[in-house]
N, CA, C and O of each residue as an XYZ file, in Angstrom:
316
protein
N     -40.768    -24.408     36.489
C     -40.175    -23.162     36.918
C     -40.535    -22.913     38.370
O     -41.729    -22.927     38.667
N     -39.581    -22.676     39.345
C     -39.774    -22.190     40.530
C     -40.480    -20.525     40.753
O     -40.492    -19.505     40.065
N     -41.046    -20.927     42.141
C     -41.140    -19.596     42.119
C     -40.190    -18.605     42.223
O     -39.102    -19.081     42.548
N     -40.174    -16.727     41.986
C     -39.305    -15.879     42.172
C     -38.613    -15.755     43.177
O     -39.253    -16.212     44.124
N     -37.417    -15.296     43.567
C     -36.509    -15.127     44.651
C     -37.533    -13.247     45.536
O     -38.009    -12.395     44.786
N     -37.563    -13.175     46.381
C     -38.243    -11.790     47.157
C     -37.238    -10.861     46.769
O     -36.047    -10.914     47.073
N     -38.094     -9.586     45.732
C     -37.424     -8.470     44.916
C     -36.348     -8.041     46.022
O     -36.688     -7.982     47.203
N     -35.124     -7.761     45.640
C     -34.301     -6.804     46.526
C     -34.762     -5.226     46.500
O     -35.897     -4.808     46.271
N     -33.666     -4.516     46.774
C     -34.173     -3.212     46.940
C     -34.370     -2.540     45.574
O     -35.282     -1.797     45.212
N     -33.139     -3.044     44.806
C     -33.712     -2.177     43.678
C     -34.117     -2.842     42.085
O     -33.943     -2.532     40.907
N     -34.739     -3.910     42.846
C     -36.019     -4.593     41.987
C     -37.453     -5.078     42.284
O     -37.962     -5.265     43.389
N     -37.902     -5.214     41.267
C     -39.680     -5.450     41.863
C     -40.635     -6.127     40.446
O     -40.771     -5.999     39.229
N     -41.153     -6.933     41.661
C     -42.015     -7.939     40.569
C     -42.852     -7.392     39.244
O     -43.418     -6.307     39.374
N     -42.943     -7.990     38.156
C     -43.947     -7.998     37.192
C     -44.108     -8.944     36.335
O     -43.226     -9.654     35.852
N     -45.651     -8.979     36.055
C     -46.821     -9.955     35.090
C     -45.958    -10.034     34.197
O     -45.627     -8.848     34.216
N     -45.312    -10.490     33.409
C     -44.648    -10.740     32.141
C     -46.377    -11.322     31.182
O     -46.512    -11.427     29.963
N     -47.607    -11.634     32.436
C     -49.087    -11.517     30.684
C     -49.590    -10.828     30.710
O     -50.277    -10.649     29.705
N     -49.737     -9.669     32.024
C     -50.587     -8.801     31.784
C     -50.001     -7.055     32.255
O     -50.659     -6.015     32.279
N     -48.886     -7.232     32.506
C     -48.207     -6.358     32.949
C     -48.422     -5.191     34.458
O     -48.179     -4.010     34.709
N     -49.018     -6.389     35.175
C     -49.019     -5.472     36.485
C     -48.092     -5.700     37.420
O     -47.473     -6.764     37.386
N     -47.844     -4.783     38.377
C     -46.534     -4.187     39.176
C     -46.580     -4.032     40.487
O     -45.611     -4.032     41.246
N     -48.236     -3.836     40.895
C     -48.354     -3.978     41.940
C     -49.719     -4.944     43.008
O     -50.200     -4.514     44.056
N     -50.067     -6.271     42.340
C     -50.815     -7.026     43.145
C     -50.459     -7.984     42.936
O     -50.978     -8.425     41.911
N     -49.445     -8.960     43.611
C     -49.398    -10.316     43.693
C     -49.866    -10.959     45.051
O     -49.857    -10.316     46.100
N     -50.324    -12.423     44.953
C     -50.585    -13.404     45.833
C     -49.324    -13.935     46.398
O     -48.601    -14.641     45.694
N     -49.007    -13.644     47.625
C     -47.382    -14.492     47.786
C     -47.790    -15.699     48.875
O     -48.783    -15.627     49.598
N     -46.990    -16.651     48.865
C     -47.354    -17.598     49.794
C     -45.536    -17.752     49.735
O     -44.721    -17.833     48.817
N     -45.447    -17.740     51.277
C     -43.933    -17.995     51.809
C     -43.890    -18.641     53.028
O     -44.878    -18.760     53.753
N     -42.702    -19.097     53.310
C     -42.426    -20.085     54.786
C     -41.373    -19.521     55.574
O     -40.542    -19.291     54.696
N     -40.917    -19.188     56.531
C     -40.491    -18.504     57.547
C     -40.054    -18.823     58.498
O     -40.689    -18.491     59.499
N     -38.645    -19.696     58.719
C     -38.599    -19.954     60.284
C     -37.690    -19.055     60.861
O     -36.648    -18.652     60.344
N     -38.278    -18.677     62.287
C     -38.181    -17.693     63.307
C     -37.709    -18.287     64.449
O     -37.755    -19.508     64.598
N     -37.314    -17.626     65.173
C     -37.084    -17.568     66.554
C     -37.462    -16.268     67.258
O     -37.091    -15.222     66.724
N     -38.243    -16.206     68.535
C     -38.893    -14.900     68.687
C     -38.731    -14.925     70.199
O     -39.075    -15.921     70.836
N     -38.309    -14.046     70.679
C     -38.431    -13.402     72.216
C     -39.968    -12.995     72.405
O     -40.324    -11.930     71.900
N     -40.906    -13.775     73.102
C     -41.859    -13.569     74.204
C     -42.186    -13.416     75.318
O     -42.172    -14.199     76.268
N     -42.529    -12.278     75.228
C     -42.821    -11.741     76.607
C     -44.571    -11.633     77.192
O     -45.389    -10.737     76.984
N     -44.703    -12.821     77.920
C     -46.169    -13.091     78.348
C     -46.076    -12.316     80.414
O     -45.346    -12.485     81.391
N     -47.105    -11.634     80.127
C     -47.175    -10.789     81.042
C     -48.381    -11.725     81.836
O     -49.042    -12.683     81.436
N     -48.355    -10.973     83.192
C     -49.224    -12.109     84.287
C     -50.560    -12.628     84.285
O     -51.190    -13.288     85.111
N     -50.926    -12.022     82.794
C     -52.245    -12.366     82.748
C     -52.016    -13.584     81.816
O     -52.524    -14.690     82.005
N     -51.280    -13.291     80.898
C     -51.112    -14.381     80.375
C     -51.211    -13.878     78.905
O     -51.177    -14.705     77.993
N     -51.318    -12.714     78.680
C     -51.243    -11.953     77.646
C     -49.561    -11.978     76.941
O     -48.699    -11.719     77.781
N     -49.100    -12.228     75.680
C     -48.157    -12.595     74.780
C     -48.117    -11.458     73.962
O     -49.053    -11.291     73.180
N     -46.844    -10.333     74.016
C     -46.566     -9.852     72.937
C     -45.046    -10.167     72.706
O     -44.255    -10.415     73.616
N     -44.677    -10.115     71.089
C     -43.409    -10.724     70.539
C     -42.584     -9.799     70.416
O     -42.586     -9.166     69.360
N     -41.713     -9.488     71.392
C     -40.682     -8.331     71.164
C     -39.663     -8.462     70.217
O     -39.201     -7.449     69.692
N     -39.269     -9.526     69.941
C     -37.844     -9.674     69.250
C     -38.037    -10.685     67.676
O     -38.620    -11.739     67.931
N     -37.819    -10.601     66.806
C     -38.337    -11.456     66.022
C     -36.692    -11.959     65.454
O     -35.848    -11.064     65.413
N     -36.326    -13.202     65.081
C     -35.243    -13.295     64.156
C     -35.489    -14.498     62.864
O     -35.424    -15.725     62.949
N     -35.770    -13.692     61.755
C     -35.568    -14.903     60.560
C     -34.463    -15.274     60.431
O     -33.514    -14.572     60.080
N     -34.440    -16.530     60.721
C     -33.399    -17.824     60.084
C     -33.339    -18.099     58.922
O     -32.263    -18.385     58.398
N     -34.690    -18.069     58.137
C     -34.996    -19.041     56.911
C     -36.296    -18.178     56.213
O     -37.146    -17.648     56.929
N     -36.328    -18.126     55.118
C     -37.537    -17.379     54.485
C     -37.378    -18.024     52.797
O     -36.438    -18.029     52.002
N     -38.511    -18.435     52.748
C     -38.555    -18.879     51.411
C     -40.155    -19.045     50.270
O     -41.141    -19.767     50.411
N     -39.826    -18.098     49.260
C     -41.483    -18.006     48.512
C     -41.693    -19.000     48.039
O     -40.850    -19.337     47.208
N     -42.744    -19.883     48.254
C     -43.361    -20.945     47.583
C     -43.983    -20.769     46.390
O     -43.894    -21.508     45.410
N     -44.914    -19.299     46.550
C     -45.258    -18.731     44.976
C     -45.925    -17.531     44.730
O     -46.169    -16.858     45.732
N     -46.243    -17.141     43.767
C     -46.022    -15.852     43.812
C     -47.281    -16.200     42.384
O     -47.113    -16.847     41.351
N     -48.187    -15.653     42.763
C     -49.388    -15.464     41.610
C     -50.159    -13.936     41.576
O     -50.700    -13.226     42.423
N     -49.890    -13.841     40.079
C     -50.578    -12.294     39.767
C     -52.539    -12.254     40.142
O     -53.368    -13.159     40.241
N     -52.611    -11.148     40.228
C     -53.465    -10.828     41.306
C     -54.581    -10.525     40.589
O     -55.723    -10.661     41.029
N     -54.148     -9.896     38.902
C     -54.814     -9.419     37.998
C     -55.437    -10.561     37.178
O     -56.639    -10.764     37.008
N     -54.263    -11.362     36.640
C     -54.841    -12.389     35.930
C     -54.828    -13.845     36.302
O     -55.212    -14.773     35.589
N     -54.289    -13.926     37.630
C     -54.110    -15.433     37.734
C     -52.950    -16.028     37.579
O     -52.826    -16.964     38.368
N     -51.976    -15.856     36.829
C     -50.828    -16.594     36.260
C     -49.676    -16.513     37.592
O     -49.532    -15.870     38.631
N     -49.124    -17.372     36.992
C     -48.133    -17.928     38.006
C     -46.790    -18.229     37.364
O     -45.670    -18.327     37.865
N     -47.172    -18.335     36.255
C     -45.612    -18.604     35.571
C     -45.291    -17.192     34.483
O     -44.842    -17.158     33.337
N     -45.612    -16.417     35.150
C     -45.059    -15.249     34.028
C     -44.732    -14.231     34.856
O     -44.433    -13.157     34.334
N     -44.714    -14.422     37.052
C     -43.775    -13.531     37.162
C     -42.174    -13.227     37.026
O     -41.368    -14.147     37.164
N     -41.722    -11.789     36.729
C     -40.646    -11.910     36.626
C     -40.206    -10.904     37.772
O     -40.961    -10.368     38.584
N     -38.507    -10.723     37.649
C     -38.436     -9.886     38.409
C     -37.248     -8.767     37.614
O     -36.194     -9.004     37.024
N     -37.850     -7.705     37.864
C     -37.351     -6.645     36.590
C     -36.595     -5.120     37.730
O     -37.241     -4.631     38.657
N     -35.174     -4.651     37.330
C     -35.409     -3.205     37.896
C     -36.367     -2.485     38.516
O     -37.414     -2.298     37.897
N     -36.233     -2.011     39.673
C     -37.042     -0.668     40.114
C     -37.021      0.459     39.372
O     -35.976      0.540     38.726
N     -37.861      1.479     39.189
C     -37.722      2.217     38.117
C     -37.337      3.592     39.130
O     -38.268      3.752     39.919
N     -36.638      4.248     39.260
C     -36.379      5.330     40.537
C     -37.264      6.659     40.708
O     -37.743      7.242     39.736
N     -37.352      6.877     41.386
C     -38.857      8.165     41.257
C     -38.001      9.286     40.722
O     -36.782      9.299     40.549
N     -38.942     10.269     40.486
C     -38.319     11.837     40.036
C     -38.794     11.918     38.518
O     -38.532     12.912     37.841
């Protein structure tokens, strides 16, 4: 089983063993292209950022360890 696809807006991860909702381990890959702007000292801040590519490698619960029991379920809406 692969890891999960990154929850959209109106969904969000959970433990399918222990049922938590909000601590996972994510490990993802990211390629960017970024506007830098290095000033005369030589100091680098990144004004512009653009993802090309983003992809979760995995996604492990935080509570118990597991890795194959996240799922990805509805947001539940406040009020």
């Amino acid at each position: 089983m692969g890891a999960p696809d990154l929850p959209g807006a109106d969904e969000r991860w959970r433990c399918g063993g222990c049922g938590n909702l909000t601590r996972f381990d994510v490990a993802r890959s990211r390629r960017t292209v970024e506007f830098w702007h290095v000033d005369l000292s030589g100091a680098v801040s990144v004004e512009d950022t653009e993802v090309r590519e983003e992809r979760v490698e995995s996604v492990t619960c935080r509570w118990c360890g597991r890795d194959d029991a996240i799922e990805t379920v509805p947001r539940a809406e406040a009020g």
